[in-house]
C-alpha positions, 0 to 999 in steps of 0.5 A: 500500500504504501509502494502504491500511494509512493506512485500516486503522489510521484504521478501527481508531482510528475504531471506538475513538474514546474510546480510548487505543491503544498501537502494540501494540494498534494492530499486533493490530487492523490486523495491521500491524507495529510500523515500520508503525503507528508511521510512519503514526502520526507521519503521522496526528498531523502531520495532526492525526488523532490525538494521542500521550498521556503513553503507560502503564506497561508491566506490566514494567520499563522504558519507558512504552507510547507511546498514541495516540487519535482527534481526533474534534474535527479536523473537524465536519460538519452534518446537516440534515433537510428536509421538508414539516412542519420543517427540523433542522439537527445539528452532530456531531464526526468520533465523530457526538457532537452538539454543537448542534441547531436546529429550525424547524417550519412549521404546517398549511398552510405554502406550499410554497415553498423551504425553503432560506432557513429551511435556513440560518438553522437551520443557523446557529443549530445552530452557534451552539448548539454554540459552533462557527465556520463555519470549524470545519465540513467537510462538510455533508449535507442530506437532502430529502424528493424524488427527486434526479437524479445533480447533487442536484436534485428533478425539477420534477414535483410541489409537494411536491418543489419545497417540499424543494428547496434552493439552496447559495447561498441558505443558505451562510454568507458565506465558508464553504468546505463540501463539501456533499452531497444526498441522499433522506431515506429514503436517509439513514434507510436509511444511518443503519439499515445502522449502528444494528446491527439488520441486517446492513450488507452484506444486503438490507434495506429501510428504509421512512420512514413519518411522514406520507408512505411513502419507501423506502430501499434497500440492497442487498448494502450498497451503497445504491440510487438507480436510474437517475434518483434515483427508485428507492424512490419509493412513487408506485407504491403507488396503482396496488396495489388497495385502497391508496388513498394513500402516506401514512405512519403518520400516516394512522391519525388519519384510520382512527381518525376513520372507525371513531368515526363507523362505531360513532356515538362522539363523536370527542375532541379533540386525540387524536395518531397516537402516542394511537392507537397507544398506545390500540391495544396497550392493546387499544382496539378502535377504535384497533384497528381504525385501526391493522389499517386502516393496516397492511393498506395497508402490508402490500400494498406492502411485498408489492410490495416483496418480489416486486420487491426480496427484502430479507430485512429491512423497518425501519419507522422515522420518529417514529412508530416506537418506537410502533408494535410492534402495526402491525408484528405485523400487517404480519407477519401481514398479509404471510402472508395476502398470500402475499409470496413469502419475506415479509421480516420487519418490524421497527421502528427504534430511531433515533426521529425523527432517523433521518435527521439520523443518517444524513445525521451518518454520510453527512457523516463517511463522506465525510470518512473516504474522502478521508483522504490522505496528500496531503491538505492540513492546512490544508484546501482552498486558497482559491477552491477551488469549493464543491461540491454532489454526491449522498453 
């Protein structure tokens, strides 16, 4: 009981984390009594989960109001995003504040080959952004663009999931003593969107990666889905739907784009992005038009896929190319209903732009840290030798 009114106040401080909270308020948003708060309290504050303030003048004569706040600073977690085309690193406090960010992009046509190496040395210059030690970080969560089985590993089924792969030893610092969890980067974006308050976070809802390559990350009933061997979402199975000739993104409109320049003998222009296209196109462009209605019937038909297997009453298309995207959405949403999707969900766009994942790799790392708060646990963190470890979130 007292394990549970510990994590009944720490919500209550983590929702308010820039607040001052006096033991009134505390007792009127966990609905525990005045010896309860203040006991766990004075337990919180010896694990340096909170700090007393100078307290606040009481509206009638006497004592000043005692005032508690969140250390958001007691720990600091990494985030890390690795993909085909960049590797990103985040260091964020225990409110998912961020306090320093690094990036390493490859070029067209970079090897695939391990990016653990740059992995780390991204990941030390984020920390070297923020100001902070490596001993200052807790929890690291690094989302990968592959499967991963129960142990966090890609199945060495496919080049583009052996260029995503990472090995802890090759980019930990010397000496630090991280928990270090994995996880899919369409799973990170899907638990960074049961948090951005566009869906309800204990629905079905899916969240659909679309940058240059499709990922889906499920979330059913609020608990996110991974399948038996890590694959469920996995998009492969799009090629096999008539007429969707490819699993690729958003990005996939350049190539439409070039297709209907040389279909009506226009020139094509130089330097002309994903991101002009979809510009060009709410602008009523009829060639980028075309390219964006192209790219948005090959969505539309496996997001249908998705609707019969999966019902989710909402779909967020999210990734860099998002907030771009609100004339691609309006035709998936047509598109779905000439499809006859049975209860065709509705497609939205995500408001979290290109660090999706990063977001939900912070709000994975923190989530971690939140569930093993203890009054057992041990201030000084874990003693010495204690094994690193490397685990799905």
């Amino acid at each position: 009981m007292r394990e549970r009114n510990l994590h009944a106040l720490l919500d209550v401080f983590w929702s308010n984390a820039d607040s001052s909270l006096t033991a009134k308020e505390l007792m009127d948003a966990s609905g525990l009594t005045r010896a309860s708060v203040l006991d766990i309290c004075r337990a919180l504050d010896n694990l340096g989960w909170i700090t007393e303030g100078a307290g606040a003048r009481a509206d009638t004569p006497g004592r000043r109001a005692r005032q508690f706040q969140f250390n958001p600073a007691r720990s600091l977690v990494v985030g890390a995003d690795v993909n085909y085309t960049s590797v990103s690193a985040v260091v964020a406090d225990l409110a998912g504040r961020i306090l320093g960010s690094a990036k390493r992009e490859f070029a067209a046509g970079y090897p695939w080959e391990s990016r653990s190496d740059h992995l780390g040395t991204t990941i030390s210059a984020a920390l070297s952004d923020a100001g902070v030690s490596t001993g200052r970080i807790e929890t690291v969560c690094v989302g990968l663009g592959s499967p991963l089985d129960e142990t966090g590993k890609a199945p060495r089924r496919n080049p583009l999931w052996d260029a995503v792969k990472v090995e802890a030893s090759s980019f930990l610092p010397e000496q630090a003593d991280w928990q270090i969890l994995v996880e899919n980067d369409a799973n990170l974006a899907a638990w960074a969107e049961r948090g951005s308050g566009r869906v309800d976070p204990e629905s079905t809802f899916v969240t659909l990666l679309a940058d240059e390559l499709l990922g889906c990350g499920i979330v059913f009933e609020g608990r996110l889905q991974r399948g038996a061997h890590g694959v469920a979402g996995e998009m492969g199975f799009a090629t096999n739907i008539r007429d969707v000739e490819n699993v690729e993104g958003i990005g996939s409109v350049w190539g439409y784009y070039r297709d209907e320049l040389q279909q009506s003998g226009k020139p094509a222009r130089e330097g002309v992005t994903a991101v002009d296209i979809l510009l060009a196109a709410q602008q009523g462009d009829p060639v980028a038009s075309a390219a964006v209605r192209r790219t948005a019937d090959r969505l539309a038909k496996a997001i249908a896929v998705i609707a019969f297997l999966i019902d989710p009453g909402v779909v967020v298309v999210a990734g860099r190319f998002a907030e771009h995207a609100g004339r691609l959405v309006e035709m998936i949403n047509w598109r779905l209903t000439d499809l006859r999707a049975p209860s065709p969900p509705t497609v939205i766009t995500s408001a979290l732009g290109g660090d999706v994942v990063l977001r939900g790799a912070i709000e994975m790392a923190i989530d971690d840290i939140r569930a093993g708060v203890s009054f057992a646990a041990n201030d000084d963190g874990p003693p010495e030798g204690t094994p690193r470890k490397a685990r799905r979130g």
